[in-house]
Backbone as CSV, one residue per row, in Angstrom:
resi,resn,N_x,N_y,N_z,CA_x,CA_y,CA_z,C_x,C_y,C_z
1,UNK,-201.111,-21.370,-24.953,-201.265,-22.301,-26.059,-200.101,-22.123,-27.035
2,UNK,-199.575,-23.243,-27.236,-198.297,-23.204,-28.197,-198.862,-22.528,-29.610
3,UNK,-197.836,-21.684,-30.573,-198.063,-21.200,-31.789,-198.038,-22.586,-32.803
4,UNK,-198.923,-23.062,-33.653,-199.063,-23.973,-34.672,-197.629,-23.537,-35.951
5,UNK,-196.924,-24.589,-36.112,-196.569,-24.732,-36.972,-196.200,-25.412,-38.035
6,UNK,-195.616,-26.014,-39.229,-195.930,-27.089,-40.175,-194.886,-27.878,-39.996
7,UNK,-195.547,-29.562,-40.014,-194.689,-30.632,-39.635,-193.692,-30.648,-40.846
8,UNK,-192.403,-31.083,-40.323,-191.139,-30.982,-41.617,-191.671,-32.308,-42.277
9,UNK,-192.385,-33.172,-42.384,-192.215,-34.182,-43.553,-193.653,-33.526,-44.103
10,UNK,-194.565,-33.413,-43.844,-195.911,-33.597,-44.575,-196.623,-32.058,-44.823
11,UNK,-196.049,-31.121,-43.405,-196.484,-30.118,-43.714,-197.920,-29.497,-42.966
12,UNK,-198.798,-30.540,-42.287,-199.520,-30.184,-41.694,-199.265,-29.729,-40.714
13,UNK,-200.699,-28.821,-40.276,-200.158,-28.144,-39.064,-200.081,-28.555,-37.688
14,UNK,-199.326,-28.737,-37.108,-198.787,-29.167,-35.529,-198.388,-28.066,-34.417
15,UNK,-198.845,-28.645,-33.215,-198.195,-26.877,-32.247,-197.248,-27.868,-31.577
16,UNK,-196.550,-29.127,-31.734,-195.470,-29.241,-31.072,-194.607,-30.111,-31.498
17,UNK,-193.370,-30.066,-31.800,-192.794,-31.320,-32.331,-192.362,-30.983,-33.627
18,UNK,-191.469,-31.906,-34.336,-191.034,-31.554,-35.615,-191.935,-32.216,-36.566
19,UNK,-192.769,-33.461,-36.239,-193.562,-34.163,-37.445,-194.913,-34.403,-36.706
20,UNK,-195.967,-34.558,-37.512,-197.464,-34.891,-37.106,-196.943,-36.362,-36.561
21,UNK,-198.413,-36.632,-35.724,-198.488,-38.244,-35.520,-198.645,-38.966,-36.821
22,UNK,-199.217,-38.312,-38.166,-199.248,-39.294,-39.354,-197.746,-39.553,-40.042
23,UNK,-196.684,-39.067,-39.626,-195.319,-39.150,-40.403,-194.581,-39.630,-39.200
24,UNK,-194.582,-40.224,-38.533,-194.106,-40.675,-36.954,-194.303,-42.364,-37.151
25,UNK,-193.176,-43.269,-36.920,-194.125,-44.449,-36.343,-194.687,-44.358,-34.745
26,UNK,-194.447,-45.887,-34.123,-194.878,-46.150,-32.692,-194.107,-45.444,-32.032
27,UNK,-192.899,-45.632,-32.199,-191.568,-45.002,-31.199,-191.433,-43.751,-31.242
28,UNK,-192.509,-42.998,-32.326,-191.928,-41.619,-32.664,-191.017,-40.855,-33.407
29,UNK,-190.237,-42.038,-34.152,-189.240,-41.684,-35.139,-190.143,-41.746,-36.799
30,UNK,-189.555,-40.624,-37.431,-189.524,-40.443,-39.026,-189.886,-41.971,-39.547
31,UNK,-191.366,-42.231,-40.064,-191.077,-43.206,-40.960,-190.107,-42.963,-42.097
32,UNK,-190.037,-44.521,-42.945,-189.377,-44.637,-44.089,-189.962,-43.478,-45.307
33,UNK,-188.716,-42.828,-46.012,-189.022,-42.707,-47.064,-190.641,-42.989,-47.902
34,UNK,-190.053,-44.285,-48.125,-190.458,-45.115,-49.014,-192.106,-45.233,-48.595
35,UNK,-192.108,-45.519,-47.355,-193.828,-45.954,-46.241,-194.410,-44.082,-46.355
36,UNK,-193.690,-43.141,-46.593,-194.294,-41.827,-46.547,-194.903,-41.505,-47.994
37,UNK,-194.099,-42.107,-48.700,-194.659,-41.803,-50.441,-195.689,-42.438,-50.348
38,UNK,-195.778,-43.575,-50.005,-197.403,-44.787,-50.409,-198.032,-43.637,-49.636
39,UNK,-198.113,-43.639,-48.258,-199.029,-43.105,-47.399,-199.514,-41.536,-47.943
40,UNK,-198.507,-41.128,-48.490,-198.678,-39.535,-48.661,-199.708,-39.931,-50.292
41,UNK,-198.809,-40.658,-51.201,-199.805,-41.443,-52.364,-201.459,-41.497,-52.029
42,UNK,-201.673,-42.455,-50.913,-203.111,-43.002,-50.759,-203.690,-41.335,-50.278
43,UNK,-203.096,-40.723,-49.771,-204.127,-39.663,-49.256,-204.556,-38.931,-50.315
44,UNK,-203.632,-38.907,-51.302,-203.836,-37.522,-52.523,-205.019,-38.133,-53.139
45,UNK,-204.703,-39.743,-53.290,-205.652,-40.834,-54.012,-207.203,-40.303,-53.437
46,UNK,-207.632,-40.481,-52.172,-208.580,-40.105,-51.209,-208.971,-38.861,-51.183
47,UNK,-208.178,-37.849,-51.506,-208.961,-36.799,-51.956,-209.365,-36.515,-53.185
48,UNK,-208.727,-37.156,-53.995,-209.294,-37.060,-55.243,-209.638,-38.662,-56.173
49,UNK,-210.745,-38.696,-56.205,-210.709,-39.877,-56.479,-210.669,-40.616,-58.274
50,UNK,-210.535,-39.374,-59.162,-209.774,-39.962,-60.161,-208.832,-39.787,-60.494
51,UNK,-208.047,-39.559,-59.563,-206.420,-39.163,-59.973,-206.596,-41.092,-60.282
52,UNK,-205.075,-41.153,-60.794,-204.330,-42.525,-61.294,-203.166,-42.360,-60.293
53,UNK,-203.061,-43.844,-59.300,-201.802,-43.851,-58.874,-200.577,-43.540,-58.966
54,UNK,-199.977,-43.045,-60.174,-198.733,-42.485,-60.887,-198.846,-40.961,-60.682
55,UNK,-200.184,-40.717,-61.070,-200.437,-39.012,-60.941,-200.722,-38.807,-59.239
56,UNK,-200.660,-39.251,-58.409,-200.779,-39.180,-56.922,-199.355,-39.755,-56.492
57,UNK,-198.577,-40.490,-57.095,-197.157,-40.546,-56.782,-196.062,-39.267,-57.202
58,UNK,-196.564,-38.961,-58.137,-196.129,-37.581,-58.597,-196.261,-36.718,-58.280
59,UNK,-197.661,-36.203,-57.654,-197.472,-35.322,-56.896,-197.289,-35.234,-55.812
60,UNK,-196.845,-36.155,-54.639,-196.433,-36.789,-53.699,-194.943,-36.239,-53.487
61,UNK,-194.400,-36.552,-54.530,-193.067,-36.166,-54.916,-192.816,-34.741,-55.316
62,UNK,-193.857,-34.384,-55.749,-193.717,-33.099,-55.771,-193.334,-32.205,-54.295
63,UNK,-194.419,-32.279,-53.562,-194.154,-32.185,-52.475,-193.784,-32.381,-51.471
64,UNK,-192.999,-33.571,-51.547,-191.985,-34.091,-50.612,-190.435,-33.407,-50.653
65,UNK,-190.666,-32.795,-52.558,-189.085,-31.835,-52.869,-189.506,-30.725,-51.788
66,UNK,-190.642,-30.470,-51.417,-190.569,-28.881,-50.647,-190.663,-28.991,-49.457
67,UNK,-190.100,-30.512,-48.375,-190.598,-31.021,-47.053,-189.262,-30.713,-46.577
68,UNK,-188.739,-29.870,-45.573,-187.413,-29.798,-44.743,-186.651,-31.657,-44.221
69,UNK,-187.996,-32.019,-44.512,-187.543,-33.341,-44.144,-186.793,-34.458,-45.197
70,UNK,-187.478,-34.099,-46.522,-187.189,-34.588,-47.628,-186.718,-33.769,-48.669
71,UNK,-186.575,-33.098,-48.493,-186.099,-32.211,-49.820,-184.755,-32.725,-50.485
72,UNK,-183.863,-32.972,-49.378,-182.452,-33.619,-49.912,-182.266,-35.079,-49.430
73,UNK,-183.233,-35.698,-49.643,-183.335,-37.185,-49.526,-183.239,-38.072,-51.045
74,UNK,-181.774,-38.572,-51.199,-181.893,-39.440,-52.396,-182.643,-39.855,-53.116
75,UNK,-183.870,-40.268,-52.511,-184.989,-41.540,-53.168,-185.497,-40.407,-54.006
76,UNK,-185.349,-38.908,-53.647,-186.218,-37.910,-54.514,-185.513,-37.938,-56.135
77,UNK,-184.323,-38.000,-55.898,-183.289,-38.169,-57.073,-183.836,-39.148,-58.103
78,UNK,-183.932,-40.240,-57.014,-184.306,-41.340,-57.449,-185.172,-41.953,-58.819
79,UNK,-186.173,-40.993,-58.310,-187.807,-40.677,-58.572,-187.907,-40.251,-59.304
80,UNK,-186.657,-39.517,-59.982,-186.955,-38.506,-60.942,-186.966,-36.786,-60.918
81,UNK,-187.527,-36.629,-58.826,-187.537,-35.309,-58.636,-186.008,-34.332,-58.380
């Protein structure tokens, strides 16, 4: 059995590959930026359900500065992070 380790965009744990199936499109390539913040957004939203969209974009961003995948991705600049 392969050793589990954490996908470079999101961080969950995976035993193969560089990204989960949730940070992947169809083809298997890195979604967008941009489609990972909403998506990574709605989940924080879903676990907590009175955060405010801004405060779930924020911390989104928070942790996208600490993703091998994103850490030195412009849009973080962008953002503010």
């Amino acid at each position: 059995m392969p050793h589990a380790h954490a996908c470079d965009s999101c961080g969950m744990p995976i035993e193969t590959g560089q990204y989960c199936q949730y940070c992947v499109d169809a083809s298997g390539q890195l979604q967008s930026f941009d489609e990972t913040v909403a998506r990574m957004s709605q989940f924080w939203a879903s676990r907590e359900p009175g955060l405010t969209p801004a405060d779930a974009e924020k911390r989104t961003l928070a942790h996208m500065a600490q993703m091998p995948a994103w850490k030195d991705h412009p849009g973080l600049k962008a953002r503010g992070r």
